[in-house]
C-alpha positions in Angstrom: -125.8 -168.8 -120.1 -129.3 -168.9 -121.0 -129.3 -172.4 -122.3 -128.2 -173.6 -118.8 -131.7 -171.3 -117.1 -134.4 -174.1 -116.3 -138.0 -172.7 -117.6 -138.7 -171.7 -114.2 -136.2 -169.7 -114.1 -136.4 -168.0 -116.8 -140.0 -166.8 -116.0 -138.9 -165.2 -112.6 -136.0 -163.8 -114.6 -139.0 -162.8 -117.0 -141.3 -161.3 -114.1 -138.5 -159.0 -112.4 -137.2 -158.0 -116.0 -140.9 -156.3 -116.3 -141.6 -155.4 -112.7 -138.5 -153.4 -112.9 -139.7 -152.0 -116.2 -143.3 -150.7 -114.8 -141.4 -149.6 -111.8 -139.5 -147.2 -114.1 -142.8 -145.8 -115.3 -144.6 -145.8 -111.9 -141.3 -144.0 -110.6 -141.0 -141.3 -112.9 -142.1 -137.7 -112.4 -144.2 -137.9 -115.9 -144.3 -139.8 -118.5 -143.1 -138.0 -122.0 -144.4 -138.5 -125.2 -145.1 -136.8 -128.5 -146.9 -133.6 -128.9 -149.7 -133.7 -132.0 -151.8 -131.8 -133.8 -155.9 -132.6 -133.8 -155.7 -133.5 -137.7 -152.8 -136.2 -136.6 -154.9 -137.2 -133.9 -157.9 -138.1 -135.9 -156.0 -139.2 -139.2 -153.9 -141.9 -137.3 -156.6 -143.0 -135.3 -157.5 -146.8 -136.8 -161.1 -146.5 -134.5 -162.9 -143.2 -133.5 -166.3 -144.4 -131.2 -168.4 -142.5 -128.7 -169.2 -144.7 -125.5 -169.6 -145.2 -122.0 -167.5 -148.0 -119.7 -169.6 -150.8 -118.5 -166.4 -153.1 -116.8 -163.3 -152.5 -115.9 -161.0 -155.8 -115.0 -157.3 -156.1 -113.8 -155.1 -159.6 -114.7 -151.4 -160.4 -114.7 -150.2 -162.0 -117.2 -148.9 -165.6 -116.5 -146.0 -165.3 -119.0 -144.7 -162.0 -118.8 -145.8 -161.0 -115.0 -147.3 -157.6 -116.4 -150.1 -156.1 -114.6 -152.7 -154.5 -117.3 -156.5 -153.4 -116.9 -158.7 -154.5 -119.5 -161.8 -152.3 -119.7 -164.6 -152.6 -121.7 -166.9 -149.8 -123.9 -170.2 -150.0 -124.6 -170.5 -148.6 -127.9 -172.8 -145.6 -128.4 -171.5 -144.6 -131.9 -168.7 -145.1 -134.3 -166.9 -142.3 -135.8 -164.3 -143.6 -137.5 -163.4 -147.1 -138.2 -165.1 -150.3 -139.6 -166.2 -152.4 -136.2 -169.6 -153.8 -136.0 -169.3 -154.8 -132.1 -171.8 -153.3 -129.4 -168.7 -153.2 -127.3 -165.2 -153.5 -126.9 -162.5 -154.3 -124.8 -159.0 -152.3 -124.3 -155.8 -153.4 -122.2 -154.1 -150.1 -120.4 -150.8 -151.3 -118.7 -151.0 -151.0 -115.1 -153.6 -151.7 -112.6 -154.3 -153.3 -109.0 -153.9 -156.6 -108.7 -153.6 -159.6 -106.0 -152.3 -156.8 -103.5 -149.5 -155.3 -106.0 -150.5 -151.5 -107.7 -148.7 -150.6 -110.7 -149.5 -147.5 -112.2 -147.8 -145.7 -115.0 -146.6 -142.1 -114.8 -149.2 -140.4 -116.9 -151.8 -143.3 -117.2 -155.6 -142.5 -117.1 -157.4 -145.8 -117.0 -161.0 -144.7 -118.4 -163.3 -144.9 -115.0 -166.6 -147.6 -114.6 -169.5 -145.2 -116.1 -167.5 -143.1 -117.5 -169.0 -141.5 -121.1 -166.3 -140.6 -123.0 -164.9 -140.0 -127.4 -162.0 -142.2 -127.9 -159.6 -142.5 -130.5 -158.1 -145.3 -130.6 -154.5 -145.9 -132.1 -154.7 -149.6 -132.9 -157.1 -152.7 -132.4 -154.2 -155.0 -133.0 -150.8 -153.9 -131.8 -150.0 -154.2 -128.0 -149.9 -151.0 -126.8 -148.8 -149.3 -123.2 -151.9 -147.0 -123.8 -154.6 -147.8 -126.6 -155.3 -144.4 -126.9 -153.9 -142.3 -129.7 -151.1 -139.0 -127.6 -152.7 -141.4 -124.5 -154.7 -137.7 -123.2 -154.7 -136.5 -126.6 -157.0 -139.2 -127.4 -159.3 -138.8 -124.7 -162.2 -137.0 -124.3 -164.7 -137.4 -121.4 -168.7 -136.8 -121.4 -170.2 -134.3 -118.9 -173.7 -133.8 -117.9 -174.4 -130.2 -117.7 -177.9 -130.0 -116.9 -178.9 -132.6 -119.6 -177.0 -131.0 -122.4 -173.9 -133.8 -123.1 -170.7 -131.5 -123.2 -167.4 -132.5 -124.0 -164.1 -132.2 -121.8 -160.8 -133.1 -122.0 -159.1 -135.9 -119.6 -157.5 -133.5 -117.3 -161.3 -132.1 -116.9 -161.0 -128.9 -119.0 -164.0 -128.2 -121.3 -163.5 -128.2 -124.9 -164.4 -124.8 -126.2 -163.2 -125.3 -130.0 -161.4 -127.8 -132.4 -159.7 -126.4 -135.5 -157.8 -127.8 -138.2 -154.3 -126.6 -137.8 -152.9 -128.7 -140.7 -153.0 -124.8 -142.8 -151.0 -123.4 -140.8 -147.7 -122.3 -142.8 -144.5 -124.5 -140.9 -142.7 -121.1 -140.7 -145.1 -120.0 -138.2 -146.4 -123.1 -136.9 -145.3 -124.1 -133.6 -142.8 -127.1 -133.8 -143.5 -130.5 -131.6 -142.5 -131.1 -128.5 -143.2 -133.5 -125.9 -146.0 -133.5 -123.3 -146.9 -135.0 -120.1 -149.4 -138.1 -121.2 -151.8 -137.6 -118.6 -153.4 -134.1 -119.7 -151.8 -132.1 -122.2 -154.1 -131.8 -125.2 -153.2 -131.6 -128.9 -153.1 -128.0 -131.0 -156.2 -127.3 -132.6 -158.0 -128.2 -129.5 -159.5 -125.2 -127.7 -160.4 -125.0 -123.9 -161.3 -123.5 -121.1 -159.2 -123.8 -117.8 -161.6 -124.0 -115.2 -163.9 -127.3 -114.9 -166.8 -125.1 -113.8 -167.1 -123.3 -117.3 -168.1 -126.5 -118.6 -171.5 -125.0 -120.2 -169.3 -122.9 -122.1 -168.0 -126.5 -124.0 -168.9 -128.0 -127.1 -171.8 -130.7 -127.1 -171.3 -134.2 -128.1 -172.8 -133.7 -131.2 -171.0 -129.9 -132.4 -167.7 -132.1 -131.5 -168.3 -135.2 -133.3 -169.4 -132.9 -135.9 -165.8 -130.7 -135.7 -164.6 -134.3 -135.8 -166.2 -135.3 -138.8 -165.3 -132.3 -140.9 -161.3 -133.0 -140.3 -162.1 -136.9 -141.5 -163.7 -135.1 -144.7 -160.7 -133.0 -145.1 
């Protein structure tokens, strides 16, 4: 049958195929994926950088009809990964665009000025969210009276991160799924309430908990 669908055709065909798709995601209570541990996190990571977002741009694209936002990091520092860039640009799915919103069940699209730590999964491959366990991944910058403190995406201050990779499998607790928007992986300690956020680890103490697990 497909042989007989003019190119036209097949584009709209295309277009509601992935409309219908995102609408699943925008539709669904919370999207569901992997639970990991920090050492994961930061071993499967291809780029590891500290920076802040300096644009943030939604297009469609004319092929497939998918609504993505590309935003762009200034880079600050690189952790982990060989990129030479001063900045760099990531595609989340979903976004506003020409009228139409399209936003996937536990999406955070990194905000214009935000400072954040991200770990990347892949610079190459085409993912729904660049970012590695999509909150898991993500780790936002806060001001606390001049001191640079770190939080997690669902605005809980990061108290502590521990390698959990030691822990015998007989007691360690097995993998589940979380929702992606602000469940945070094992090893990573916090503190419930956003307030407590001089209580958190600096930029530096993190990216230092950070390095030791790459030197591990």
């Amino acid at each position: 049958m497909n042989a007989f669908l003019n190119k036209p055709a097949k584009r709209i065909i295309t277009a509601l195929t992935c409309s219908l798709f995102m609408l699943a995601f925008s539709n669904a209570s919370a999207t569901t994926i992997l639970a990991m541990d920090i050492d994961k996190v930061v071993a499967d990571a291809e780029f590891v950088f500290e920076g802040a977002v300096i644009n943030s741009e939604t297009r469609q694209d004319s092929n497939s009809g998918i609504i993505s936002t590309y935003v762009t990091f200034q880079i600050n520092d690189v952790i982990k990964g060989d990129y030479s860039g001063e900045s760099v640009e990531l595609k989340f799915m979903g976004g506003v665009f020409n009228g139409q919103i399209v936003q996937v069940s536990g999406m955070r699209i990194p905000e214009m000025a935000e400072q954040g730590i991200y770990f990347v999964e892949s610079m190459s491959r085409d993912l729904i969210n660049p970012l590695i366990g999509w909150s898991q991944g993500h780790f936002i910058i806060v001001d606390d009276n001049g001191t640079r403190r770190i939080s997690t995406a669902g605005n809980q201050p990061v108290l502590e991160v521990e390698a959990v990779s030691s822990i015998p499998r007989s007691i360690k607790k097995p993998l589940s799924t979380v929702e992606g928007n602000t469940d945070i992986a094992a090893g990573v300690m916090t503190e419930t309430s956003p307030i407590m956020i001089e209580r958190a680890l600096s930029v530096e103490e993190f990216k230092s908990r950070i390095a030791d697990l790459l030197a591990n």
